[in-house]
C-alpha positions as CSV (number, residue, x, y, z in Angstrom):
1,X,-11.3,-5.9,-14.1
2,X,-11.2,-3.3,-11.4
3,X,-7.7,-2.3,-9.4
4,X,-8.2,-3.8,-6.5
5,X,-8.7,-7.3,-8.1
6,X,-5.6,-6.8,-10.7
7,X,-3.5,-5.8,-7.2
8,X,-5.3,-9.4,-6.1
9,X,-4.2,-11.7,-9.0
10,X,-0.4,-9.9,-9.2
11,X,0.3,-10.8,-5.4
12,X,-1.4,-14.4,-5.8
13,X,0.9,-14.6,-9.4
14,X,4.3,-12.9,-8.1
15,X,4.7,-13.2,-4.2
16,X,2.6,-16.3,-3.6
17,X,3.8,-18.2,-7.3
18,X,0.5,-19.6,-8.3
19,X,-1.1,-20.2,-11.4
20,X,-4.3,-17.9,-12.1
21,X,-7.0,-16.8,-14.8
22,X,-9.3,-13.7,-13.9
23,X,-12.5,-12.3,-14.4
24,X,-14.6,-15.6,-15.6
25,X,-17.8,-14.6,-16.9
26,X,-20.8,-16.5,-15.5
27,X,-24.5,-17.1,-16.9
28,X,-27.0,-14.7,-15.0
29,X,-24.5,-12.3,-15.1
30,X,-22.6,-13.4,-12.4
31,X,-18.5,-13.6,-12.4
32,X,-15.7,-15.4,-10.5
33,X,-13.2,-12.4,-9.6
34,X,-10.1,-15.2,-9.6
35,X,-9.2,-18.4,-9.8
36,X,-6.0,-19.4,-8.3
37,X,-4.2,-22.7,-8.6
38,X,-0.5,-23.4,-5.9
39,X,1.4,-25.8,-8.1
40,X,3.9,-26.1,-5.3
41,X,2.4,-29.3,-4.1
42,X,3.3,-32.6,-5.5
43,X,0.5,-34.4,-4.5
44,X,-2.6,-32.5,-4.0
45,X,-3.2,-29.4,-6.1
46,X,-4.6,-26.6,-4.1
47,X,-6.9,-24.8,-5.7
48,X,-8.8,-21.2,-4.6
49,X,-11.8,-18.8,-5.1
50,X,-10.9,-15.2,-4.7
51,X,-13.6,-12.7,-4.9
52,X,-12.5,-9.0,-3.9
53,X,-15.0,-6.5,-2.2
54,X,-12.6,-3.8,-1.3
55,X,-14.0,-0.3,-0.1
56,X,-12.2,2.3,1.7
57,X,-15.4,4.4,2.5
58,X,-15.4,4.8,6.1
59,X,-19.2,3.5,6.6
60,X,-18.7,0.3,4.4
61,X,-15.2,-0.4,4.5
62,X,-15.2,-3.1,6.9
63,X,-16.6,-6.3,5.8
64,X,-19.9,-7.3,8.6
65,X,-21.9,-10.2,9.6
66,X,-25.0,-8.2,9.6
67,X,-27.9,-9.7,7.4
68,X,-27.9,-9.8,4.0
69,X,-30.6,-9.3,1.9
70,X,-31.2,-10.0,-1.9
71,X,-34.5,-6.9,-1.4
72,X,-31.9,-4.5,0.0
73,X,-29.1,-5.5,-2.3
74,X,-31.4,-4.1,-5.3
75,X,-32.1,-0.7,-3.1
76,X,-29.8,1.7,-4.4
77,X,-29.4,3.6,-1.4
78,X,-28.6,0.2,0.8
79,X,-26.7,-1.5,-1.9
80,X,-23.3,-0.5,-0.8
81,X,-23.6,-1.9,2.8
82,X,-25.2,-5.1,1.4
83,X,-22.2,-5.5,-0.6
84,X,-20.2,-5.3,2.5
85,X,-21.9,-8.5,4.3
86,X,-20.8,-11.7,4.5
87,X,-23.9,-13.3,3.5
88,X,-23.0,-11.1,0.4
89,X,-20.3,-13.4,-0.6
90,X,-21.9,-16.6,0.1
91,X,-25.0,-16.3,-1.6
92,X,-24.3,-13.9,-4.9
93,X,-20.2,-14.8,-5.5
94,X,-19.8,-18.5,-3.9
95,X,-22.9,-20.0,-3.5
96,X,-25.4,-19.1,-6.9
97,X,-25.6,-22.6,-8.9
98,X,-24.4,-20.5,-12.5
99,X,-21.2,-20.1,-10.6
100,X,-20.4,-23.5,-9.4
101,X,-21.2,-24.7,-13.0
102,X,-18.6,-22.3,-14.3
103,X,-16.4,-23.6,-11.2
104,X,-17.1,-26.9,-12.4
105,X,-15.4,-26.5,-15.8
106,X,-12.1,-25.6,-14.1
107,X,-12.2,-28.6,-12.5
108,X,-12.9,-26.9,-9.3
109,X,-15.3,-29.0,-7.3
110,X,-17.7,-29.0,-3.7
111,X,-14.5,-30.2,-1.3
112,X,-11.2,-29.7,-3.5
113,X,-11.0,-25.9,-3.2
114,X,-10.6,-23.2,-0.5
115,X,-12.8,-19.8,-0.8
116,X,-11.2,-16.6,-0.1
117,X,-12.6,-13.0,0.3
118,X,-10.5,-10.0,0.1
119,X,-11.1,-6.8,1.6
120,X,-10.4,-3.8,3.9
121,X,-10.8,-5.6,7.4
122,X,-13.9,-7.4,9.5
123,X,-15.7,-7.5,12.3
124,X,-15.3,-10.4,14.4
125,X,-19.1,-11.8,13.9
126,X,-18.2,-12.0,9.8
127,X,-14.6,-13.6,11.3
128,X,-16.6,-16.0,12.7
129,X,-19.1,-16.6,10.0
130,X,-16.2,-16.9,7.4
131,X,-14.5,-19.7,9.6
132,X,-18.2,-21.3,10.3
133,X,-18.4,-21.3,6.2
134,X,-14.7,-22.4,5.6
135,X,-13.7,-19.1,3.9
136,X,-10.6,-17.0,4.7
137,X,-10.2,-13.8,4.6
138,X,-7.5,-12.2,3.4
139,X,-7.1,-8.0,4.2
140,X,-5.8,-6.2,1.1
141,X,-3.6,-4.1,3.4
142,X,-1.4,-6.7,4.1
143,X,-1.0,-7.9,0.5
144,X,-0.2,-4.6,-0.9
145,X,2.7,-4.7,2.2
146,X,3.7,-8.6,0.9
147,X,3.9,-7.0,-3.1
148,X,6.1,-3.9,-1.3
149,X,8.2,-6.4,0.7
150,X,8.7,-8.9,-2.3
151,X,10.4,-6.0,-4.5
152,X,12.5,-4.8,-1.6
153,X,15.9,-5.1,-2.5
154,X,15.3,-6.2,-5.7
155,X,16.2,-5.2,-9.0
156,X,13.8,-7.0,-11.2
157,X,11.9,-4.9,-13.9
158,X,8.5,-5.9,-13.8
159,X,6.3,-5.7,-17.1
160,X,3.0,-6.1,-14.8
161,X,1.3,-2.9,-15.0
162,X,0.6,-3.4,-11.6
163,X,3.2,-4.8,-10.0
164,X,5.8,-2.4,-11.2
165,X,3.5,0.5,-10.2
166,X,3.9,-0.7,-6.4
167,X,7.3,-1.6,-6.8
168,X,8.2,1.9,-7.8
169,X,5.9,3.5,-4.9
170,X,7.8,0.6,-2.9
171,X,11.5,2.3,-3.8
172,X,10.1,6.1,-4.0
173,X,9.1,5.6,0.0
């Protein structure tokens, strides 16, 4: 599980509360980053898809509505910026039939869950795409500043690797 989507799972487990299980191996080697499930509500359990594509390089760090392209995508020189597409998300991590199987199985089904995509800002064309497709988007600034926020003032000694690694860098600022 890379950083980004450990950061990911500790802010949807310890800030927002919610049940979640992590790195879910697919066939056709595809994988669900993280499942997340809000038992807050009584009556309808809200479930979500989170898949992470977080890149601070200054040429692909903003997630784009330009075309995606399964040729590029297996380009090593384009691969990067392919990754960085909407259409990225929706065909390879939400839309590939081994993955909605797997979904399946978790009782995760067409209409009863909300997809999410986190990463290091947008343009407003994949903004728009994302609301077209029903997907939020979630920046991964903001949820390292809601982990920081949630340890303010508290004295809570986390045994999440992660989560107590921000909470320190949290007090030492």
């Amino acid at each position: 599980m890379e950083t980004t989507e450990k950061i990911v799972e500790s802010y949807c487990r310890y800030v927002k509360g919610w049940f979640t299980i992590s790195n879910i191996k697919c066939s056709g080697q595809y994988e669900i980053d993280l499942l997340a499930v809000d038992p807050s509500s009584n009556t309808d359990v809200k479930r979500y898809h989170v898949e992470c594509g977080v890149s601070i390089s200054g040429a692909y760090s903003k997630l784009t509505g330009k075309e995606f392209s399964q040729e590029r995508l297996k380009k090593r020189v384009e691969q990067a910026g392919q990754r960085r597409t909407i259409g990225y998300f929706i065909q390879r991590k939400f839309g590939p039939k081994e993955v909605l199987s797997e979904l399946e199985k978790y009782c995760f089904k067409k209409s009863n869950y909300t997809k999410v995509i986190v990463t290091w800002g947008w343009t407003a064309e994949a903004k728009e795409e994302a609301d077209r497709e029903g997907i939020i988007l979630w920046d991964f600034r903001d949820i390292l500043k809601g982990i920081a926020e949630s340890c303010r003032g508290k004295k809570t000694y986390f045994t999440d690797d992660t989560l107590r690694t921000i909470q320190l860098f949290q007090k030492a600022g």
